[in-house]
N, C-alpha and C positions, 0 to 999 in steps of 0.2 A: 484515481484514474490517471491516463495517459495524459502527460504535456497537450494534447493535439488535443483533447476531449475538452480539457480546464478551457482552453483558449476558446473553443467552439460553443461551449455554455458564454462565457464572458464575450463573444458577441451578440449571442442569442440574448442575455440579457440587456445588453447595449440598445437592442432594439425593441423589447421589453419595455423598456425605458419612456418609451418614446409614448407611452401612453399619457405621461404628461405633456399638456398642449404646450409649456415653455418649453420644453426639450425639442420636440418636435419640429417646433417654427423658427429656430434659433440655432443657426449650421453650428454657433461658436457653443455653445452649449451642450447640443449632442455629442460634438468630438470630444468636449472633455468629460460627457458623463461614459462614452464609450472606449474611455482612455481609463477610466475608473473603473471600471467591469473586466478589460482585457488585463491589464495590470493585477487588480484586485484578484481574479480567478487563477490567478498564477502564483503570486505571493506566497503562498504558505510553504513553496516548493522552492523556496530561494535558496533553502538551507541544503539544497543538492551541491553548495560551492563548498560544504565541508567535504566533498571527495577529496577534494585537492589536500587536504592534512592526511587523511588515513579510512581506512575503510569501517575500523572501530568508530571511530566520532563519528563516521556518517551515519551507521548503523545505527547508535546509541540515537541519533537526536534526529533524524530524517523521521518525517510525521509524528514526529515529538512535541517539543516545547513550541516547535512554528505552528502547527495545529490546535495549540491550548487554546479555553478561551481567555485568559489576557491577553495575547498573541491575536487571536481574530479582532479582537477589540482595537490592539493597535496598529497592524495592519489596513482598517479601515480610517482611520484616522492619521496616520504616515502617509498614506496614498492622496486619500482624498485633501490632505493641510496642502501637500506638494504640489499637486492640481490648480489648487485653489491661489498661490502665490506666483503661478505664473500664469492662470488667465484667472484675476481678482473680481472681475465685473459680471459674475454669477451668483448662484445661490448655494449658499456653502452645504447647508444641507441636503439639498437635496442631489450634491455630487456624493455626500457622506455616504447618505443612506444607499446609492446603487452602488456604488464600489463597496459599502459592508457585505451586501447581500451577495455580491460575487464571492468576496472570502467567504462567509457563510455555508455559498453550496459548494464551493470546493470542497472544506471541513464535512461536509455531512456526505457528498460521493465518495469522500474515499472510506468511509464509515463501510461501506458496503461489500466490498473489495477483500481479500482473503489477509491481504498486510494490515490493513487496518490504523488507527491513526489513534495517539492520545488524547484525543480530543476533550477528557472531562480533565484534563490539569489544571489548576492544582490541588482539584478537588479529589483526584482518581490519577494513579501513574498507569491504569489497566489499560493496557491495546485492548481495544473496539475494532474488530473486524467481525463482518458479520457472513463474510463468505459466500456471497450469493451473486455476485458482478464481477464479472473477469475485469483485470487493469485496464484491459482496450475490450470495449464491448461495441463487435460492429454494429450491431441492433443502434443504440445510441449515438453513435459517430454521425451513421449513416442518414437519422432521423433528423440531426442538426443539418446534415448538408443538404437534406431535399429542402428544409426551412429558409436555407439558403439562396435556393435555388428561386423557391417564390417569393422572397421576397426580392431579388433582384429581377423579376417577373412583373413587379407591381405590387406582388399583396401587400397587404398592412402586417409588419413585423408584430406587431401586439396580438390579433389574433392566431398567425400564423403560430408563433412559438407556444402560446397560451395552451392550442388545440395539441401540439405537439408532445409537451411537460404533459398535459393531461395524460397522452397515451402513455408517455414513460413510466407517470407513477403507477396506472394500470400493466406495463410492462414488469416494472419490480415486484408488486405484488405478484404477479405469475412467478418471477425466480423464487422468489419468497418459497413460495407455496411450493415449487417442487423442491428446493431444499430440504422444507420439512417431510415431504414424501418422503424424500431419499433417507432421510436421519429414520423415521417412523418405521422402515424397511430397515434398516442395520439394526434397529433396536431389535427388530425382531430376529434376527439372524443370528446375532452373537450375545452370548452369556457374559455377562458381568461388561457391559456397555460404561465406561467412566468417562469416557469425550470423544468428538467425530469433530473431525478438521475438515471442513470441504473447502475444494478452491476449484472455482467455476474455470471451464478452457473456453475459447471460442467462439467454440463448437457449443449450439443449443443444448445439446442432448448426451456429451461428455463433460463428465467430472470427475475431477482428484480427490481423494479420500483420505486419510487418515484416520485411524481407528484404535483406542487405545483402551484395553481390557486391565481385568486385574494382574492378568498374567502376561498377555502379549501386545505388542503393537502390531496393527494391520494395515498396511499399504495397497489403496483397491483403487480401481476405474470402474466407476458406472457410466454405461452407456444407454441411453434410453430407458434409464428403470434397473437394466440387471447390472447387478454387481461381483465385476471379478475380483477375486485376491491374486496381486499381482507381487508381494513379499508380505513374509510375515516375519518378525523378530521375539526373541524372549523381552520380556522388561524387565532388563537387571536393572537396580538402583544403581548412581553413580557411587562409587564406595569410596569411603573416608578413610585414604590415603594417604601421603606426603605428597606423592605425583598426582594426585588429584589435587590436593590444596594448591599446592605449587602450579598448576593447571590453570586455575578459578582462577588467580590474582593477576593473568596475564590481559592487558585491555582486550583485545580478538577476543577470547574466550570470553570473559566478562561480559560483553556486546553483548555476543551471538545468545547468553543465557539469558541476556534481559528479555531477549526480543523472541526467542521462541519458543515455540507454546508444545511442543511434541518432537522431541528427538531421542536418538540413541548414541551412546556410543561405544568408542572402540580404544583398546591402547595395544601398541605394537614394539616390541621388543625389539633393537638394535643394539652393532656390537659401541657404537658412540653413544646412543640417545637413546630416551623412550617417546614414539610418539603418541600425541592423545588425539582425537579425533573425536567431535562432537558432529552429527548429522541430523538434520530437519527432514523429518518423511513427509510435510505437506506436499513438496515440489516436485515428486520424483518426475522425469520426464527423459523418454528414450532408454530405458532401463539404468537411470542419472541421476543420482541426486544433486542437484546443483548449490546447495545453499548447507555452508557448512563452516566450521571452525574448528584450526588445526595449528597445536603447538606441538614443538620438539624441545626435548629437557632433556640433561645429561644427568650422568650416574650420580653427582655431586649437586642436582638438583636447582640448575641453573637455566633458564629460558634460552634458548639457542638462538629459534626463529617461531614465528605464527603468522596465522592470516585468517582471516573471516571474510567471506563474500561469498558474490555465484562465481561458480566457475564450474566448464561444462565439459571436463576432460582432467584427468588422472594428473597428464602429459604436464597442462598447463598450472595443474597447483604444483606438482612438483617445481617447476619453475619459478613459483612464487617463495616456494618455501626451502630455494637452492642456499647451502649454505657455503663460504666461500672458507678456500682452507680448514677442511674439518676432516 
């Protein structure tokens, strides 16, 4: 989920909290158990400081190893020790257990979400994304801030949020369930079905598709049920190359393989370079693929320049991937 959701759950459960009567009655108590919740529900998203090295390391380890469970394990235990040494005159566990349970539902929302998170390492290096909750889902956002709203109102935050969570999880099961509509319907549509990539927009009733047969990949929008083909591609194998090898060993390209689950690509002939181009069709967006990785190699088989990220213009990856005297 969004930065602004994690935070919004991690005061909803701050107030959660508060169903224990020492929390409750005890101002010094609830601020550090909702220091531990707000903290906590952020934590696994620390690992956003690896942008600043390169856009491959962030790629590789963002919802990676900070979303494992050793990782939530000590997360709750890092937060909740640090808490605890600077206001000591509380109950150590019971700051544990609510700041665990914050990491916990971060770990388990982003589970839901199209990017998806490692979360069974290091038992499983498999991204778990289940595709059915857009990153900012206003339904949800919106549901915490009315929560907000009454309990700065007077209500009792315990019931409030309680009634709340109940409607959400009855919410999920709804995305759920047309998710599996939507798949149930492609199935029936297209011959030789080997995986469907959905990633929820918004919008209730729009979704992104991906569609990957024996022969082609398909690129759709459903809107309310029907489903357009909005590109389609052959599914050529990547082919066992020099310039593909030489491709694979660059970090960008490396990443961008670990991490996605359905792309195409392209190589383009130059009178200095060849470039290779790997593309993600989950994203497409304004007739855009945004989410892609791209090295330039010379004739003599040497890495020029690369880059993996979004980027939502021609313009501006050529920019990224200017090379200087060449």
């Amino acid at each position: 989920m969004d930065t602004g959701t994690h935070i919004a759950m991690g005061i909803a459960l701050g107030g959660i909290a508060t169903i224990d009567p020492v929390i409750q009655q005890n101002p010094i108590f609830f601020t550090a158990v909702m220091a531990g919740t707000i903290i906590g529900s952020h934590a696994p998203d620390f690992d956003t400081i690896l942008k600043l090295r390169n856009n491959a390391v962030y790629l590789r380890h963002h919802r990676g190893i900070t979303h494992s469970i050793p990782l939530m394990i000590f997360w709750g235990l890092f937060i909740s020790g640090i808490i605890y040494l600077i206001v000591p005159d509380i109950p150590y566990i019971n700051i544990w257990f609510w700041t665990a349970l914050a990491v916990f539902l971060h770990v388990l929302v982003d589970i839901f979400n199209a990017y998806g998170t490692q979360a069974f390492r290091p038992f499983s290096r498999k991204w778990v994304g289940l595709g059915f909750i857009n990153t900012f889902d206003p339904v949800i956002f919106s549901a915490h801030i009315i929560g907000f709203a009454f309990w700065l109102l007077g209500a009792s935050p315990v019931k409030t949020f309680l009634i709340i969570y109940f409607l959400l999880v009855l919410y999920y099961l709804k995305r759920f369930w047309q998710k599996k509509v939507l798949e149930r319907k492609i199935r029936r549509s297209f011959y030789n079905v080997e995986g469907i990539f959905t990633s929820p927009t918004i919008s209730q009733k729009i979704w992104r598709v991906a569609i990957t047969t024996k022969d082609k990949f398909y690129v759709a929008r459903a809107n309310d049920g029907n489903i357009q083909i909005v590109d389609q591609f052959e599914r050529t194998p990547v082919p066992d190359t020099e310039i593909m090898r030489v491709a694979k060993t660059d970090q960008n390209v490396d990443a961008f393989l670990s991490f996605s689950k359905v792309y195409r690509w392209e190589q383009t002939e130059y009178d200095a370079y060849t470039e290779v181009r790997f593309i993600d069709l989950r994203y497409r967006s304004k007739d855009h693929y945004p989410f892609v990785a791209v090295v330039k190699i010379t004739k003599d088989l040497q890495i020029l320049k690369s880059y993996t990220g979004w980027i939502f213009s021609e313009a501006k990856l050529q920019d990224k991937l200017l090379i200087e005297d060449l």
